[in-house]
C-alpha positions as CSV (number, residue, x, y, z in Angstrom):
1,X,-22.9,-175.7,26.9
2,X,-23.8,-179.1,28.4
3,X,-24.6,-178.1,31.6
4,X,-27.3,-175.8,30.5
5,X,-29.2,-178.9,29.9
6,X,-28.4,-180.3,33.3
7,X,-31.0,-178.8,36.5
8,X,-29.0,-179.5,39.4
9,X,-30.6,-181.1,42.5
10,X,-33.3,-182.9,39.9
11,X,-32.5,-186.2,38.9
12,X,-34.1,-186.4,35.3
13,X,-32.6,-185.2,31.9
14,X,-34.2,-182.7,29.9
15,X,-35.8,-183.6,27.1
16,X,-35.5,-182.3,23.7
17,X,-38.6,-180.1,23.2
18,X,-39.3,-176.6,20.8
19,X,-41.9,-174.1,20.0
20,X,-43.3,-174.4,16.3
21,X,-41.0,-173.3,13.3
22,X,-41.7,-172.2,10.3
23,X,-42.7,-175.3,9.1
24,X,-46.5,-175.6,9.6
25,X,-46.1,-177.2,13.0
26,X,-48.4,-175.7,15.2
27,X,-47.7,-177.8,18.5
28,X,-45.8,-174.6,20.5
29,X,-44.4,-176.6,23.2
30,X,-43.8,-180.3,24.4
31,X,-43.4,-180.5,28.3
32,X,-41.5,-183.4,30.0
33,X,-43.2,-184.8,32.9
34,X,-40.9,-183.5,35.8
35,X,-42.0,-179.8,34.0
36,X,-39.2,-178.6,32.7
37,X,-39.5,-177.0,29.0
38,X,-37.1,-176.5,26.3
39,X,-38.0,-173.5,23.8
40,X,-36.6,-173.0,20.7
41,X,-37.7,-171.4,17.0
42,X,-41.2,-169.4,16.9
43,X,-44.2,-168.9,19.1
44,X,-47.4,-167.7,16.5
45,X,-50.0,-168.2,18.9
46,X,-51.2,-166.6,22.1
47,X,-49.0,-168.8,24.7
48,X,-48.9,-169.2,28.3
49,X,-45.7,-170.1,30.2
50,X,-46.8,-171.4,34.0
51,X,-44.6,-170.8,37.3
52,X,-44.7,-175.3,37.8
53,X,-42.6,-175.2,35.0
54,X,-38.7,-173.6,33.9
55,X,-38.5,-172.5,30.3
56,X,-35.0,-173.0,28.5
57,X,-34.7,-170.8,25.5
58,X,-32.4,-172.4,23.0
59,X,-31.2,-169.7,19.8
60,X,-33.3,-167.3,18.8
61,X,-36.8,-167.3,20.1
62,X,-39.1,-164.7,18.5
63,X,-43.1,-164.1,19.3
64,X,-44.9,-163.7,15.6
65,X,-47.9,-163.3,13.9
66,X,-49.8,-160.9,16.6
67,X,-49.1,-163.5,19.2
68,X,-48.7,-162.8,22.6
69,X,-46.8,-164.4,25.2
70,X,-48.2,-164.5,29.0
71,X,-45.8,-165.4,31.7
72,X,-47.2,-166.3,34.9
73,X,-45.3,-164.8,38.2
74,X,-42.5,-166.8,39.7
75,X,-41.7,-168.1,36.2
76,X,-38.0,-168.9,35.8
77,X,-37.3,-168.4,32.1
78,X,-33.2,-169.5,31.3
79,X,-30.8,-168.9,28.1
80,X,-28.8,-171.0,26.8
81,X,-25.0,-169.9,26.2
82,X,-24.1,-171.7,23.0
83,X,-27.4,-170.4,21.0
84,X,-26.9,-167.2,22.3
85,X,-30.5,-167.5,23.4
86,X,-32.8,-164.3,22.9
87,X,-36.6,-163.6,23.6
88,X,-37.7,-161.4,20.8
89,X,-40.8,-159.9,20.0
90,X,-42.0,-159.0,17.2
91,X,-43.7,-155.9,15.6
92,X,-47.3,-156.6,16.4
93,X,-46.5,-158.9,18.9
94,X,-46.6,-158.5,22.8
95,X,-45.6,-160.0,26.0
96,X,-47.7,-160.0,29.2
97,X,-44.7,-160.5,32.0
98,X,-46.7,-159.8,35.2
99,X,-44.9,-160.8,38.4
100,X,-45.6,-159.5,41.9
101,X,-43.5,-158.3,44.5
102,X,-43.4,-161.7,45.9
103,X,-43.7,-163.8,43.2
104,X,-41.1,-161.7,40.5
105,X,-40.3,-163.4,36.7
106,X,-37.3,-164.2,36.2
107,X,-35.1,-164.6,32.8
108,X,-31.4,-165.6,34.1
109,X,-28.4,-167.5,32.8
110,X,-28.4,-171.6,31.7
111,X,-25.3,-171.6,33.8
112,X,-24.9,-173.2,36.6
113,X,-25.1,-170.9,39.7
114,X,-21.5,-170.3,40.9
115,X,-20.3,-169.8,37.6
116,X,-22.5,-167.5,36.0
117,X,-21.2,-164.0,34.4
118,X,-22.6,-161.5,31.7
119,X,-23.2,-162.5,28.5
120,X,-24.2,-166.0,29.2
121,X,-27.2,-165.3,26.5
122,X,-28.7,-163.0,24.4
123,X,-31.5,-160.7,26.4
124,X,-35.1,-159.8,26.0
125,X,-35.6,-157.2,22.7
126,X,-39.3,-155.8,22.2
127,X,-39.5,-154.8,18.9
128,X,-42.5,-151.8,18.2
129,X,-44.2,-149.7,16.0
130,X,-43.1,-146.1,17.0
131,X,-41.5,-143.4,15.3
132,X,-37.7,-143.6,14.9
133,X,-35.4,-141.0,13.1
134,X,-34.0,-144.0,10.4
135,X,-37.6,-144.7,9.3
136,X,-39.7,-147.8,9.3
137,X,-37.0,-150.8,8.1
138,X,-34.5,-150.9,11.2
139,X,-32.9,-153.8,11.8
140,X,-32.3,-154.8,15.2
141,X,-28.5,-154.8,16.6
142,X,-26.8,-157.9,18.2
143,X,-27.0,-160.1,15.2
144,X,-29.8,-161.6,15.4
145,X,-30.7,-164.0,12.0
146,X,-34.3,-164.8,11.3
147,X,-36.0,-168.0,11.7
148,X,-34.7,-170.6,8.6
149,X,-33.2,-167.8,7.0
150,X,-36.9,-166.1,6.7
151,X,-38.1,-162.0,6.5
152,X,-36.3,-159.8,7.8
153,X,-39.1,-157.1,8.3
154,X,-40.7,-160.2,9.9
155,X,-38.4,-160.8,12.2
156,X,-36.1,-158.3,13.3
157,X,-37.0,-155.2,11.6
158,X,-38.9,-152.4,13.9
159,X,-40.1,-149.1,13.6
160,X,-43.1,-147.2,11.8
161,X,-45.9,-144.0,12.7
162,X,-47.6,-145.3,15.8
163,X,-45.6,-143.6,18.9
164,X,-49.4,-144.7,20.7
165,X,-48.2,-148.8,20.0
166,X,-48.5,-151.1,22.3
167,X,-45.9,-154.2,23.0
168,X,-47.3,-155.5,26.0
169,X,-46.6,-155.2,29.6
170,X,-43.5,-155.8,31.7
171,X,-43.5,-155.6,35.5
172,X,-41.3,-156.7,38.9
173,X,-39.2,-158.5,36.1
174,X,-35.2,-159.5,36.6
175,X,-33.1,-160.2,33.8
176,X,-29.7,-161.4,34.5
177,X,-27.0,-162.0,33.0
178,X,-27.5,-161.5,29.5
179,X,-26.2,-159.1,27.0
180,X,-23.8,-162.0,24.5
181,X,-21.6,-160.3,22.0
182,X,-22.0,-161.6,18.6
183,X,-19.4,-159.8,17.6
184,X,-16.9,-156.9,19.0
185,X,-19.4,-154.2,19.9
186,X,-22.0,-155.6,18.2
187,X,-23.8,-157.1,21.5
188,X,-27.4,-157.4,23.0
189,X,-28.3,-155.6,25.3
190,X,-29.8,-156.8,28.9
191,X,-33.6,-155.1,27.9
192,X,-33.7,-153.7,24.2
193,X,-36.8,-151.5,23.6
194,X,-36.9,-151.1,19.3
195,X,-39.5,-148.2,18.8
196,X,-41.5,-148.8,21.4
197,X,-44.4,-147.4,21.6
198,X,-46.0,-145.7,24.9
199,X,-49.1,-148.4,25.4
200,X,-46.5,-150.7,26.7
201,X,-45.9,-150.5,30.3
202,X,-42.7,-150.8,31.8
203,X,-42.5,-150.8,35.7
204,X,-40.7,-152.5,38.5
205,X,-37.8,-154.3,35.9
206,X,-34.0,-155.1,36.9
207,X,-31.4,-155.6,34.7
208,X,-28.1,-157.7,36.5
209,X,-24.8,-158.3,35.1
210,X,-25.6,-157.5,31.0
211,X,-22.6,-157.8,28.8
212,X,-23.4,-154.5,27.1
213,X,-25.9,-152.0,28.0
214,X,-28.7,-152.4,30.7
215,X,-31.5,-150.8,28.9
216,X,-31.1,-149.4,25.4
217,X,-34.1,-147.8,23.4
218,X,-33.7,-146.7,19.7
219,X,-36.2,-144.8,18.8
220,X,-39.8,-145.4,20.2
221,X,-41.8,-143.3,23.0
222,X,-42.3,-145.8,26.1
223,X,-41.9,-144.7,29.4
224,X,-40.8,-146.3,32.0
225,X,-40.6,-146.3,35.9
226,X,-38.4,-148.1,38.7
227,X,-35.7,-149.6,36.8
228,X,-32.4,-151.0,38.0
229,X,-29.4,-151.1,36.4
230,X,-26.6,-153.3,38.4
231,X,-23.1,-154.0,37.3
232,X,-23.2,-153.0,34.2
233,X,-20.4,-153.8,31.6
234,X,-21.0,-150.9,29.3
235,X,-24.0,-148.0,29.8
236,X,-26.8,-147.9,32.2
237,X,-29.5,-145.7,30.1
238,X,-28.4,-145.6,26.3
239,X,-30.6,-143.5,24.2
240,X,-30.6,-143.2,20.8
241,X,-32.5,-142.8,17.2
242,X,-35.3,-140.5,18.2
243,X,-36.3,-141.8,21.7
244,X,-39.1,-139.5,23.2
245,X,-40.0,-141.4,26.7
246,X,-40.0,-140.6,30.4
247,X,-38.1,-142.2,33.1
248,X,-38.9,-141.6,36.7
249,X,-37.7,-143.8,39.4
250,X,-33.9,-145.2,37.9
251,X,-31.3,-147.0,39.9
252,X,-28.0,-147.9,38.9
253,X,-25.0,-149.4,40.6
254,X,-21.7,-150.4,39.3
255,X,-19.1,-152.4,40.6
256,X,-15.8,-151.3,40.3
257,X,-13.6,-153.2,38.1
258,X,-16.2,-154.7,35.7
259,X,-16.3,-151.8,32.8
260,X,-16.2,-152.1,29.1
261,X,-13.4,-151.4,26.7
262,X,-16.2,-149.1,24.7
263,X,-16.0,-146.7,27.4
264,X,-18.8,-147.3,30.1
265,X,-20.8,-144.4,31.2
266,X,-23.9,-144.0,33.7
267,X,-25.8,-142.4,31.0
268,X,-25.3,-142.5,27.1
269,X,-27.0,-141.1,24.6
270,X,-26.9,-140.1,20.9
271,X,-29.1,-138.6,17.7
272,X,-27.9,-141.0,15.7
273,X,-24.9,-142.9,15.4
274,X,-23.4,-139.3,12.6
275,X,-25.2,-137.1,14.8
276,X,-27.5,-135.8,12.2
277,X,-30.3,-133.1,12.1
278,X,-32.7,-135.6,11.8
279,X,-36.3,-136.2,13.4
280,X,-38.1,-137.2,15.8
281,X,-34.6,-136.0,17.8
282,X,-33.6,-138.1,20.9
283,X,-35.8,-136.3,23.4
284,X,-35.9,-138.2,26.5
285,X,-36.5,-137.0,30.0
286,X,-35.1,-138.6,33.0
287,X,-35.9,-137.6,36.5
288,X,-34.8,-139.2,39.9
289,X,-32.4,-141.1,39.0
290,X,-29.6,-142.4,41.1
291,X,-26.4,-143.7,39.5
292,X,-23.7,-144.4,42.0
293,X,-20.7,-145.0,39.9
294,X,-17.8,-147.1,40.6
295,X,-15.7,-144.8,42.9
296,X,-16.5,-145.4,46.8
297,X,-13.8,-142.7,47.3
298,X,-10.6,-140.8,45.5
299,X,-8.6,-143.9,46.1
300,X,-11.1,-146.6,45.0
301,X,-9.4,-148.8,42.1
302,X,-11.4,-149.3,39.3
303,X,-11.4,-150.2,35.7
304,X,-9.7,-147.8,33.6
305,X,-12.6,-148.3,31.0
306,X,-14.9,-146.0,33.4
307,X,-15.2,-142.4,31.4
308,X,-18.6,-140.6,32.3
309,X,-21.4,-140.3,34.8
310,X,-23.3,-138.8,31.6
311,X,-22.2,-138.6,28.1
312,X,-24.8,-136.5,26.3
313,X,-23.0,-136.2,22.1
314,X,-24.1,-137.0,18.8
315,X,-26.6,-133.9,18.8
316,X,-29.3,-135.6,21.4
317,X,-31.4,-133.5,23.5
318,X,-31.8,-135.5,26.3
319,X,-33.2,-134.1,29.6
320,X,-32.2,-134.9,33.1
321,X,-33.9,-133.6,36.3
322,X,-33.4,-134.3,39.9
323,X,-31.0,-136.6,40.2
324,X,-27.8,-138.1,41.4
325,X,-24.7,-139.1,39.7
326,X,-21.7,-139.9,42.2
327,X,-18.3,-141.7,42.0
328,X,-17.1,-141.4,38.2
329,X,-13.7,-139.9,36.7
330,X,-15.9,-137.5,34.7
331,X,-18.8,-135.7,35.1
332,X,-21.4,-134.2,32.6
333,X,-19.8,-134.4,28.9
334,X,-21.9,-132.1,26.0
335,X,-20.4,-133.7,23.2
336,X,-19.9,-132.2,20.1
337,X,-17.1,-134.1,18.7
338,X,-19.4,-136.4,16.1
339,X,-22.1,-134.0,14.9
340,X,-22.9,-132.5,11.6
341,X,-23.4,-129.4,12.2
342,X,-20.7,-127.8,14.1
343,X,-21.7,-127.6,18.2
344,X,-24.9,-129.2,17.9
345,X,-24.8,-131.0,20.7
346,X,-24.1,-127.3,22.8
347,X,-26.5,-125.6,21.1
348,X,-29.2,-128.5,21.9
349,X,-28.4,-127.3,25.5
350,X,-28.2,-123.5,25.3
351,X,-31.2,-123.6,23.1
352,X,-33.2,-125.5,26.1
353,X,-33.8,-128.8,23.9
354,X,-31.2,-130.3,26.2
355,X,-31.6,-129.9,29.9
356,X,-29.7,-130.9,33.0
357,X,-30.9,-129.2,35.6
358,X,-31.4,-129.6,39.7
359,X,-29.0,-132.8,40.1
360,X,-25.7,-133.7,42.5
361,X,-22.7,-134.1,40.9
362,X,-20.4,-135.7,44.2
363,X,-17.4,-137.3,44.0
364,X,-15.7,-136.5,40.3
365,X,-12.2,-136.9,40.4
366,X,-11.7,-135.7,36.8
367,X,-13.4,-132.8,35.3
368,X,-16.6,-132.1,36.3
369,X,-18.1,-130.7,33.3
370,X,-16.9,-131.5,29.7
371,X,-17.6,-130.0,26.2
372,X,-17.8,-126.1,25.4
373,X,-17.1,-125.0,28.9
374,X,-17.3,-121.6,27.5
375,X,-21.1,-121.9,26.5
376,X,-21.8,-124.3,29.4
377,X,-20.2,-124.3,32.1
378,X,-21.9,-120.8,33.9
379,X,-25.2,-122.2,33.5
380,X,-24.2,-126.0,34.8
381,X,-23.1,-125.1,37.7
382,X,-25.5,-121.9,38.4
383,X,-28.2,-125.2,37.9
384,X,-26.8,-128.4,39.7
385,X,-24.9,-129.2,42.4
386,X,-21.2,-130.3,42.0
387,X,-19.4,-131.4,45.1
388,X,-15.6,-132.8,45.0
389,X,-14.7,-135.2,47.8
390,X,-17.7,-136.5,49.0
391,X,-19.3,-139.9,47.8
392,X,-22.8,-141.2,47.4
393,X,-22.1,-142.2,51.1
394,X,-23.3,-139.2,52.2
395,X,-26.0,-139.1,50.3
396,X,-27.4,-143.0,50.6
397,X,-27.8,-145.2,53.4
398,X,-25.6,-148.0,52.0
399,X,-24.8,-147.8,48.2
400,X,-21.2,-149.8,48.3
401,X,-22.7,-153.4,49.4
402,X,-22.3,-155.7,46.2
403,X,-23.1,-159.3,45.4
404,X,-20.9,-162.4,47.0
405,X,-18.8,-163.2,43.6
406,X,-17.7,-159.9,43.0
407,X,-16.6,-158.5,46.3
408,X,-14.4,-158.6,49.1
409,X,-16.7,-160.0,52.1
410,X,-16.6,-156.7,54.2
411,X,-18.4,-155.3,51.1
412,X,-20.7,-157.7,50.5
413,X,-24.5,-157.7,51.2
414,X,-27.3,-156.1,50.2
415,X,-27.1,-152.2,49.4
416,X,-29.4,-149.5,50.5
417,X,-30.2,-146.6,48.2
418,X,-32.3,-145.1,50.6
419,X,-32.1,-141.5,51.7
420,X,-29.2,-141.6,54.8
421,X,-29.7,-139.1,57.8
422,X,-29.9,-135.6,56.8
423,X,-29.3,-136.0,53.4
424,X,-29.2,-132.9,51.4
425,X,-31.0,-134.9,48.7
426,X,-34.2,-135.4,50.8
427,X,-35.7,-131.8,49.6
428,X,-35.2,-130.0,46.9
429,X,-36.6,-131.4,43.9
430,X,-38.6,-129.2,41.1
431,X,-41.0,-130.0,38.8
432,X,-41.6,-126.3,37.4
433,X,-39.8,-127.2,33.7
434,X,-42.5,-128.2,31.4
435,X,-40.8,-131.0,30.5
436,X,-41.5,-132.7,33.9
437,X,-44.9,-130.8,34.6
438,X,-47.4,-133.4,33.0
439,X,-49.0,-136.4,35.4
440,X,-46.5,-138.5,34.1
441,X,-44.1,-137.4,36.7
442,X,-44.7,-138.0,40.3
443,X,-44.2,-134.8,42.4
444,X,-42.0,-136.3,44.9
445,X,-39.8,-133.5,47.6
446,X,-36.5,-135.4,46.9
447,X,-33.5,-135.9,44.5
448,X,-32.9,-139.1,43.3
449,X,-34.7,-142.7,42.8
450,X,-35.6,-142.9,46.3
451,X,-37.0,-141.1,49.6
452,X,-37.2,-143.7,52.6
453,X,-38.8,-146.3,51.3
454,X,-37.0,-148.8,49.5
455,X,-38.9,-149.7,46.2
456,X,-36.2,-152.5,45.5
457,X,-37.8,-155.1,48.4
458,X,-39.1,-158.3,47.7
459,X,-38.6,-158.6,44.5
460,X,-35.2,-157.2,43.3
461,X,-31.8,-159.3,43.5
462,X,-28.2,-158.1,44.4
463,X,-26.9,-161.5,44.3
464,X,-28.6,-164.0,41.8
465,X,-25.2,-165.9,41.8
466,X,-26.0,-167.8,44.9
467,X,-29.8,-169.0,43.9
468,X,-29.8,-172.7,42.2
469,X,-32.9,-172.1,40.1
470,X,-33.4,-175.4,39.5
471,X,-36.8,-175.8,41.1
472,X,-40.0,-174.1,39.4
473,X,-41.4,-170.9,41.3
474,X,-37.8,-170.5,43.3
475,X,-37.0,-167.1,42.4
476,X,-35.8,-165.8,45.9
């Protein structure tokens, strides 16, 4: 798209510049001198990418040969549409993203602001080491085609024996925008984690506006805290292929009428895409999240693509602990419908594999629990709390403010997940399950992603539309 090449309020052109290829250049990078860098093809060496500058990916970039890739803080890092730019890296590879509160890293849309949407490019995809139930040779989803045609296993394979690996470091990172479809649901994702292994440190990241999932791991055993998830076109948290990591600290936000015709859900997760008995199962555990769903009430109208706050099937054994899911036509779904062995996906749960325990269910205006009510439902409900006609309004301080381009102005402005006055969610919380007992998990009194303190501040974004990014180190 031409007016990805076009920064608007700079009066220069951009010139053509690229990383190496595969061609025995070595020269990573040519910078024009008003600072502004176009990136294309592969990065072999260790690399830094300064805040003075703004880095336009063009196609598929992907960090090789043990290289890693430093980005300063306040770095503005764009995709280009057309390419369906993506930042890959590679098994073996790493990326040192370290932005501050003040000073976050941003990877956003080419487009110019006003006119940007999901999909405008491809995503960030860290590609790892770790255990994954399909073996070592995955290939990546989202289409992705090697550099001149080159190796696969190179490239965009992932997976392997080390669940200890280490793919770098991301922290107070956005992405927006991203998540292009290459093909009908055959997308990438906002953040897509490829057996990751836990020596990479996730912390502080926002995904905004991805045209599929937000964050999607297959496989892999890195842990994560403080992520946000906001308005997502398909799933918030999608887990699948053996995952194994803990989550504390999860926000996520949808807006009402931007759903997916997949089905969106808050959380999705699977085995594997047959549901097979095979290992390392999907094992994640979750705790505090807060996943305000579209409805604001009963009468809300939203897109009729909306299905589940959680849609646990495909024999995973996901875990879920003090948390709150609000505002979606269906609750909790144990979903044995694609499994190969009869109920697995129930049995995962009456076995104790599969938790879901100590977490508000409010405002369901469907069925609250789905599945084998018969094996489930007593123990749900004895567990969690369900509660028809109330919304996260009664829980938060202001969860129904959304961006400028997507709402009506009464609702616009920046939300507050914050505990609100006498919030039932403000005590309660338990750590005594072993799987949220080790110092992973902090062993906070309340439910959901926050107390009083808003972890969002300074460095998250609810409306990205209206910033120009055209001048380096202007990410607020």
């Amino acid at each position: 798209m031409k007016k990805y090449f076009v920064l608007l309020g700079l009066a220069f052109s951009l010139l053509a510049v690229s990383c190496s290829k595969n061609n025995g250049d070595d020269d990573p990078e040519i910078v024009n001198p008003e600072g502004s860098v176009q990136v294309s093809g592969d990065i072999k060496t260790n690399t830094t990418w300064t805040a003075d500058k703004i880095y336009n990916l063009k196609g598929y970039v992907y960090v090789t040969d043990g290289a890693t890739l430093t980005i300063e803080p306040g770095t503005i890092i764009k995709g280009d549409k057309a390419s369906k730019a993506t930042l890959v890296i590679t098994r073996g590879s790493k990326i040192s993203a370290i932005g501050t509160v003040d000073k976050p890293i941003v990877f956003t849309s080419g487009v110019a602001a006003g006119a940007r949407r999901e999909g405008d490019w491809g995503g960030l995809i860290l590609l790892g080491k770790a255990k994954h139930n399909k073996g070592v040779s995955n290939r990546i989803e989202g289409g992705l085609t090697p550099t001149a045609g080159g190796d696969e296993a190179k490239y965009i394979q992932f997976g392997g024996t080390d669940d200890a690996d280490n793919s770098g470091t991301l922290k107070y990172v956005r992405v927006e925008y991203a998540g292009i479809p290459f093909s009908v649901d055959n997308e990438i994702n906002g953040i897509t984690f490829g057996a990751v292994g836990s020596g990479t440190t996730i912390d502080y990241v926002q995904v905004y506006r991805s045209g599929d999932d937000a964050f999607e791991w297959f496989g892999g055993s890195v842990n994560a805290k403080h992520l946000i998830a906001t308005g997502t076109w398909d799933d918030d948290f999608d887990t699948d292929n053996g995952f194994s990591g803990k989550i504390q600290f999860a926000l996520a936000q949808r807006f009402p009428l931007v759903a997916d015709q997949s089905g969106s859900n808050g959380f999705e997760s699977d085995n594997d895409p047959d549901g097979l008995n095979i290992v390392p199962q999907t094992s994640a555990i979750f705790s505090n999240v807060t996943v305000v769903g579209p409805l604001a009430s009963a009468s809300t109208k939203i897109n009729g693509f909306y299905q589940h706050a959680a849609q646990i099937r495909r024999n995973s054994a996901i875990s879920t602990f003090n948390s709150i899911f609000t505002g979606f036509p269906d609750g909790i779904y144990i979903d044995d419908t694609k499994v190969a062995t009869a109920g697995a996906t129930t049995t995962n749960y009456t076995a104790g594999r599969l938790s879901f325990e100590n977490n508000l269910i409010y405002g369901i205006t469907g069925q609250d629990i789905k599945g084998n009510k018969g094996a489930i439902e007593a123990t749900l409900r004895a567990t969690n709390s369900f509660v028809a006609g109330s919304w996260a309004n009664v829980l938060l301080t202001s969860p129904y403010k959304y961006s400028s381009d997507i709402a009506a102005a009464a609702n616009v402005g920046r939300p507050d997940f914050t505990l609100a006055a006498s919030s039932v969610a403000a005590t309660g919380a338990l750590f005594t399950n072993a799987k949220v007992a080790d110092a992973f998990f902090e062993k906070v009194a309340y439910k959901g992603a926050f107390g009083t303190t808003d972890w969002t501040a300074g460095w998250a974004n609810f409306d990205p539309q209206v910033l120009p990014y055209t001048t380096p180190g202007a990410v607020k």
